[in-house]
C-alpha positions, 0 to 999 in steps of 0.5 A: 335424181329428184326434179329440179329447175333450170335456169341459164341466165347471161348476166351475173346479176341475174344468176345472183338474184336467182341463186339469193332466190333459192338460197340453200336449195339452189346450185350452181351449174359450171361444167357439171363433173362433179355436181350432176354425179352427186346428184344422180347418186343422191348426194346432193338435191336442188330445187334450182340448178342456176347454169352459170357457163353463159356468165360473161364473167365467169368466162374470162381468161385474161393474162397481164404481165402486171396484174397476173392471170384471171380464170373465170370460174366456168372456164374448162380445163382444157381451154386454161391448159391450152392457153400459150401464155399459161403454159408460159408463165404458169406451167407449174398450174397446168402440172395440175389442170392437165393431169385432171381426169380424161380429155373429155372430163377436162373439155367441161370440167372447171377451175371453180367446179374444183374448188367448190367440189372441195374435195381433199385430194384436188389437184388445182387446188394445192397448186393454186395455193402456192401460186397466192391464189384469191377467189373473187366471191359474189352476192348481190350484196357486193363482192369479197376476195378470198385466199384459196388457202381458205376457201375450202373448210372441210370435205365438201364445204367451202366458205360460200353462203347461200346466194352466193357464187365464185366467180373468178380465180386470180393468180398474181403475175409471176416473179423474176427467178420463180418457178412451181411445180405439181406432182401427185401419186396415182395408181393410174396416169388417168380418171384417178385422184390423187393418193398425195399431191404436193405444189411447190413454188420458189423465188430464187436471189438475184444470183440465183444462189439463195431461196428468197421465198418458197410454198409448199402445198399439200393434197389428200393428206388432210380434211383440206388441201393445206399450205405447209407454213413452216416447210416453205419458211425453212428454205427462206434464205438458204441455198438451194440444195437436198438437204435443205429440201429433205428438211422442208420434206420433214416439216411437210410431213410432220404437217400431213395429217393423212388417213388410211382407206382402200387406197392407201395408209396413213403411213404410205401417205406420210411416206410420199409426202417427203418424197413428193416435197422434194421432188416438187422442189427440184422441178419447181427449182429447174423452173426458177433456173429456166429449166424443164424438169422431167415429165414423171408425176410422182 
């Protein structure tokens, strides 16, 4: 690992000056998971390593029945899964956040690490995705909102601009009758990356007989983690049933542009793509319904 500076400020303004200071030769340190592996591996080289985890900004974790949940960009995964109000109003964001590395990773790992990571196969970020995420981007030019969907534009990169910093994940309150859900396949439970991973979220009628609105959100079949536009759109209206879910876990599909490396092929990953959608589908409709579904990821 080449040398490097360090600095830990405690006002955003002053991580911003800093990171604006450096510009493309500055990081920023939240829980390191990813970051400090690059760079051990000579990945990734900095001049400045701006510790951004004593940021009061970035260190909220805030729930309003009105506005939705606020996640600080340097808050650890463990500190988002524990939370009650999370796991109530949105578990279908800890399916994702829990099954995130080990214990130990997740106690530093965080939400904006993994965004800003960028990789394909994340699991936060598809799950992010169908719940209508924004990120709030700063600069000390003045602030911009970001979809998640968007955040992300190829292996590793990510909107950002040098100087500036993520610094809080919003996901807005959760609608009457909704319910999301994650799931991903893996060799391993644990300390593995997702083969695929699929979020799906529905917004049932008032009756609980029709989809009014559905996303559906796929992981490590693509450059980026992607919103299946059509899939969603193809439940809207309909009855809930496995034939409406088998036509949206073809759109999917169809949407999937996966590769084939040692971890698997093209084909086996289109193959889950259909497998997970609808599985996804279930769960996230058991969940509109006020049901649990069952615990298996994938």
């Amino acid at each position: 690992m080449k040398p490097f500076q360090y600095r830990a400020p405690t006002l955003l303004s002053e991580a911003l000056s800093l990171l604006a200071s450096a510009g493309q030769r500055a990081r920023a340190l939240a829980g390191g998971t990813d970051l400090l592996v690059q760079m051990r591996r000579g990945l990734i080289s900095a001049d400045l390593i701006v510790d951004v985890k004593k940021v009061f900004e970035l260190n909220r974790l805030d729930f309003d029945p009105s506005d939705g949940l606020t996640i600080g960009a340097a808050v650890p995964l463990c500190r988002i899964c524990e939370s009650p109000e999370v796991a109530r109003h949105y578990p279908g964001l800890v399916d994702a956040l829990s099954i995130i590395g080990s214990v130990a990773v997740r106690s530093r790992a965080t939400v904006g690490g993994n965004l800003c990571n960028a990789a394909p196969s994340a699991d936060s970020i598809p799950a992010l995705i169908v719940h209508g995420a924004t990120c709030t981007v700063a600069s000390r030019e003045g602030t911009r909102q970001v979809p998640v969907a968007r955040f992300c534009t190829g292996p590793g990169k990510t909107v950002l601009g040098p100087g500036e910093l993520l610094v809080s994940v919003h996901v807005p309150p959760p609608q009457p009758r909704s319910g999301a859900r994650y799931l991903r396949f893996t060799p391993r439970h644990e300390m593995d990356i997702a083969v695929v991973g699929v979020a799906a979220w529905l917004e049932l009628s008032e009756g609980l007989s029709t989809i009014a609105n559905a996303r559906i959100a796929l992981g490590a079949v693509a450059p980026t983690p992607l919103l299946a536009v059509e899939a969603g759109a193809s439940l809207v209206g309909r009855t809930p049933s496995a034939g409406a879910f088998a036509e949206a876990a073809a759109l999917a599909q169809r949407v999937a542009a996966p590769i084939s490396d040692v971890r698997g092929t093209a084909a086996q990953r289109r193959h889950l793509v259909g497998i997970l959608t609808r599985r996804a589908l279930e769960g996230a409709l058991q969940r509109a319904r006020g049901a649990e579904p069952d615990g298996r990821q994938g």
